[in-house]
N, C-alpha and C positions, 0 to 999 in steps of 0.2 A: 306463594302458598305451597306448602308443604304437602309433597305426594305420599310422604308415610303416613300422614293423617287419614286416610281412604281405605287402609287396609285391615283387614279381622280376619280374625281364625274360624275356618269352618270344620267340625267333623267332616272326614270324607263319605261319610256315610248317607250325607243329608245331600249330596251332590245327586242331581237325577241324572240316573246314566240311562232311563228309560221315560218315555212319557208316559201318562197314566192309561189305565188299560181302556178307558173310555175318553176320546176327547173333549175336555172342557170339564172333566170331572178332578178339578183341583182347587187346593183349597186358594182364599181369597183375605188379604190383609188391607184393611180399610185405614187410611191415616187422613187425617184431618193435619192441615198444613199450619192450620192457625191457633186452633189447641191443643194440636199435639198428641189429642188423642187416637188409638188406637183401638177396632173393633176385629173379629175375625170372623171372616164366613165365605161362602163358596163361590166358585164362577158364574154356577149357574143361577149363584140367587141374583145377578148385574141388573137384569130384566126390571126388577122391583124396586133395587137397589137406584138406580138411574130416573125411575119415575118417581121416587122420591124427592120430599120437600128440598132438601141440600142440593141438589141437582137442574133444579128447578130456576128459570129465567124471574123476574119481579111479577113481569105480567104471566106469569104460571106454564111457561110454554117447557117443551123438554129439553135434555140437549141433544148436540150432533156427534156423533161419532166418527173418527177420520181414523181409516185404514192405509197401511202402505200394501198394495198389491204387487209387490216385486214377487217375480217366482226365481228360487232359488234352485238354481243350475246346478248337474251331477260333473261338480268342477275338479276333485280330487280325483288326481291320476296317478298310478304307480308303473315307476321305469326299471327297463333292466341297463345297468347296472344300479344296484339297489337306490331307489331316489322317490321322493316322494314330493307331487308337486300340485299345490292348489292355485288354479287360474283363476283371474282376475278379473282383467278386461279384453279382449278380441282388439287389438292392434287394425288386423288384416287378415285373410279370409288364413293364411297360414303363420300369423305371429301373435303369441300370448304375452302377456305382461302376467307374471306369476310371482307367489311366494312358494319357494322350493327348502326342503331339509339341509344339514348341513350346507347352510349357502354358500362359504368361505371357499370348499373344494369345487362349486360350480359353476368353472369360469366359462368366458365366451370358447367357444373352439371343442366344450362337450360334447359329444353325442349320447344319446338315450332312445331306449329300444321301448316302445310303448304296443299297447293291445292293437291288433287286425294289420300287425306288419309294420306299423307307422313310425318313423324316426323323428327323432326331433334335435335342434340343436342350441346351445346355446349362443345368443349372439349379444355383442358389444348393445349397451343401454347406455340414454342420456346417464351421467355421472352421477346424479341427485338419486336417479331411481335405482342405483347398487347400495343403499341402505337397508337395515332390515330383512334383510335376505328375499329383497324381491330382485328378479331374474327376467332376461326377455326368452322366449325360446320361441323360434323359427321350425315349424313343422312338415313333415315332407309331401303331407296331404292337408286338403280343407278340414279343421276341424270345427263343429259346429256343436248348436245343440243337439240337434237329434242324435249325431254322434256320442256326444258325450250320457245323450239317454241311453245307450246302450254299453259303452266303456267306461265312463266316469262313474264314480262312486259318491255317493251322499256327503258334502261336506262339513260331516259331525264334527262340534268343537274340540280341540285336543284335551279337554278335561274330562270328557266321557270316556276315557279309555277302553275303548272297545271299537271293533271293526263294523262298519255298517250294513243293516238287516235288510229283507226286502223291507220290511211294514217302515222301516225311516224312509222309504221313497211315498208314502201318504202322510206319515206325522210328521217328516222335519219339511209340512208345507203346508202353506194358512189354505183353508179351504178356497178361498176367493183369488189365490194366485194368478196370473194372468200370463200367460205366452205373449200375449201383445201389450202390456203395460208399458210405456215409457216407450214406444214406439217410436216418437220423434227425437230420441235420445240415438237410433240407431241398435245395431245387433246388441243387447243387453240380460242381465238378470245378475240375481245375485251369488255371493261367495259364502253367503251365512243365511240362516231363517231370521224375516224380523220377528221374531220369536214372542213376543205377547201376541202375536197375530194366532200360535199355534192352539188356543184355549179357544176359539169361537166355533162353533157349530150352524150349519142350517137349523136346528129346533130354537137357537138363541134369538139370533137372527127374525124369524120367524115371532118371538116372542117381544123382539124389541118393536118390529111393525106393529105388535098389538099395542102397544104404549105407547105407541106414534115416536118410538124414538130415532130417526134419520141415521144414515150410515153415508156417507161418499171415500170414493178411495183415490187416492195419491201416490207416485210413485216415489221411493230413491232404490237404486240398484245397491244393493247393502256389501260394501268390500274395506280395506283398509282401515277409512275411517273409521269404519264405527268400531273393527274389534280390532285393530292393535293396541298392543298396551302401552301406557305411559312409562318411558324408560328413563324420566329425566326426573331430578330429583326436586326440582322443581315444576308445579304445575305448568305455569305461565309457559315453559320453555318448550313445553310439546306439541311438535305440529301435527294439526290433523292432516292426513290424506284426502285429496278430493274425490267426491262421491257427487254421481249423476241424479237430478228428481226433473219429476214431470207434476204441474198439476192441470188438468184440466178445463175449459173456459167453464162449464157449467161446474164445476168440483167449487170452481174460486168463488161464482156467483152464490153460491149453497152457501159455502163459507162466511163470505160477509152477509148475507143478507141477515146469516143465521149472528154473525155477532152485533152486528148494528141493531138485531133487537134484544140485546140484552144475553142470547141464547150464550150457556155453556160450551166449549168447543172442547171433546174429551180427545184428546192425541193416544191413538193403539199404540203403543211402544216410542222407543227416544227417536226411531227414525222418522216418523210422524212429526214429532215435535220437532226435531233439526229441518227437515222440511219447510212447514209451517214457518219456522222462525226467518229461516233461510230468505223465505219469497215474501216475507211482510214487508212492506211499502211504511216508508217513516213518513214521506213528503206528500202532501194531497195530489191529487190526481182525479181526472174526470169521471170517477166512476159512480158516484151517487152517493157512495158510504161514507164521505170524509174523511179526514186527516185521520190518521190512529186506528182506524176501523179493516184494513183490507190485505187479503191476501195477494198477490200475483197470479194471473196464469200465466202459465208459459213452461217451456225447460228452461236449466237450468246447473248450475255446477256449484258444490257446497265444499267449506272448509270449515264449518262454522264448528267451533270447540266452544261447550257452554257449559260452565261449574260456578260453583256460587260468586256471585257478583252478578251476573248476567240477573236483567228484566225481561220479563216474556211476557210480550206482544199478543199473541197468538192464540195461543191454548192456555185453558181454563181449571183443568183435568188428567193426569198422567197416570193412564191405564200401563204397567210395566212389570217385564220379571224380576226376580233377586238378582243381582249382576256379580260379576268377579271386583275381587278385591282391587284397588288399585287403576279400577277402568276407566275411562271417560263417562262409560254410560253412568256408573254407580255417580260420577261426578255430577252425572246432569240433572240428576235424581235428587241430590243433595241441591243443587242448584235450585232445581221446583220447589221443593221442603222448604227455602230459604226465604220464605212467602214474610215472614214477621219479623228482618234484622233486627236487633237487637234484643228478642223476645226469644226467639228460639233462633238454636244455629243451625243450620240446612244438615249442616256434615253430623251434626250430633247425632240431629233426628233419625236421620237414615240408622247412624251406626247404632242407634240405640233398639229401634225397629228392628232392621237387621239380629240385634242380639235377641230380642223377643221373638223375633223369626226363628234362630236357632233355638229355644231353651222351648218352644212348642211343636219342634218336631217337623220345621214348613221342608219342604222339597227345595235345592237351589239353580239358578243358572234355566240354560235353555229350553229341558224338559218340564222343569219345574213348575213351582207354584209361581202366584202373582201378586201383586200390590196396585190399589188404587188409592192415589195420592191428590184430594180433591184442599 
């Protein structure tokens, strides 16, 4: 499968290098998976949108909502000698697993002069992980999060080109973020915003409990995986990075009990869904819900790369932003789309939407607007 097929031309204009001046005040692209068709309207209308008939279980019930509660870490650091380096994962209380600038010049045996004194160094990494310009760096104090609340910078995507504000340390973070999400994952959080999560509001929220419509949250720490890009010119050939998820023993229960009656399971963004799919049990098992019916609880470690072909288990509903050209996400997105083969093509629909996206003027990418893909 063919990775040029994924990619389209954006004015740079319609690229959101800010989020809108109110949260959750953006606009909303409704696509129907099965006809294809396309409606437009806002985030805030979700509430009514959701208790609606299409949404709706046989026996009339609502659906659930599944959030990823990752909080995303102030992961970007800048060294002197000029270097620029976004962490990853916490090794050890003093060793980072990073993506760094010009990687090629930064070998083991570097040093770099970082904020409140602190040195860092490069050191020798298993061989696999010097691709892509990730790095290990060995530091000369503990760095943590609190730390990096104070030193680290917002890890805005590089297509916003612009340096980060204070108001990006409340908008590039979902309301419901958690310090302790994924706990039994160990010291965690994210490298990126799972960014459909950045549209929800407390007044939403509040409005979905009037509609009786259910919410639980699930973790994956959002790195690698989800936003390196496809370098291979063939799909098949791109590996995904692994990415840590948690979900919870009552999150799982909520979940099957909610699909074993029929209920809609709507996945917050593609980490959701990679989740969700990730911990889906194919083989029965003693839980009550049968074969085909159930999530996992537990942690857990994902690889899972999903573009058209792939059948989904799991979720019902793909609450999601406009994504970059060429990504896996935009991939997964076309993957859900791909609801009718040989009726409609997942990849078309998207890029066709996508174009209706641009010719109406929608916001793109991480500040941006949204798409619900039912």
């Amino acid at each position: 499968m063919d990775t040029a097929g994924y990619f389209f031309d954006l004015p740079e204009e319609l690229i959101a290098k800010y989020p809108p001046a109110e949260r959750g005040d953006s606009r909303l692209m409704l696509l129907n998976r099965k006809t294809a068709a396309r409606e437009h309207s806002k985030v805030k209308d979700l509430p009514a949108i959701l208790a609606g008939p299409d949404f709706r279980s046989p026996g009339g019930e609502a659906p659930l909502l599944v959030f990823n509660n990752s909080r995303v870490r102030k992961a970007r650091l800048m060294a002197h000698p000029a270097a620029e380096f976004l962490l990853l994962n916490r090794i050890d209380s003093f060793t980072w697993k990073a993506l760094v600038d010009r990687s090629k010049r930064r070998r083991p045996g570097c040093r770099y002069c970082f904020a409140d004194g602190i040195e860092g160094e490069i050191v020798t990494a298993p061989e696999a992980e010097e691709e892509g310009g990730i790095r290990y760096i060995r530091f000369s104090s503990c760095i943590d999060d609190d730390w990096l609340d104070i030193h680290g910078h917002v890890p805005l995507p590089p297509y916003i080109k612009r340096n980060d504000e204070d108001s990006d340390s409340e908008r590039y973070q979902t309301i419901y973020a958690d310090k302790l999400a994924g706990a039994g994952l160990g010291p965690g959080a994210s490298a990126a915003a799972p960014t459909a999560g950045l549209h929800f509001t407390k007044e939403l929220f509040g409005l979905f409990d009037a509609a009786g419509i259910e919410r639980v949250f699930i973790t994956l720490h959002v790195g690698l995986g989800t936003f390196l890009p496809v370098r291979t010119e063939q799909i098949e050939d791109h590996v995904m990075h692994e990415e840590l998820y948690s979900i919870g023993e009552d999150t799982a229960r909520r979940i099957n009990t909610a699909k074993a009656a029929g209920r809609k399971i709507i996945a917050v963004g593609t980490t959701a869904v990679r989740t969700l799919e990730s911990a889906f049990c194919k083989e029965p098992a003693d839980t009550g819900y049968g074969k085909g019916t159930y999530v996992k609880a537990g942690e857990g470690k994902t690889r899972i790369f999903i573009y058209p072909g792939y059948r989904f288990n799991a979720v019902d509903a793909l609450f999601t932003n406009f994504h970059t050209p060429g990504s896996t996400l935009l991939m997964l997105a076309a993957a859900f789309a791909d609801a009718n083969a040989g009726v409609f093509s997942g990849q078309q629909l998207m890029l066709d939407s996508y174009a209706e996206a641009i010719k109406e003027r929608y916001r793109f990418f991480s500040y941006g607007d949204a798409m619900l893909i039912l």
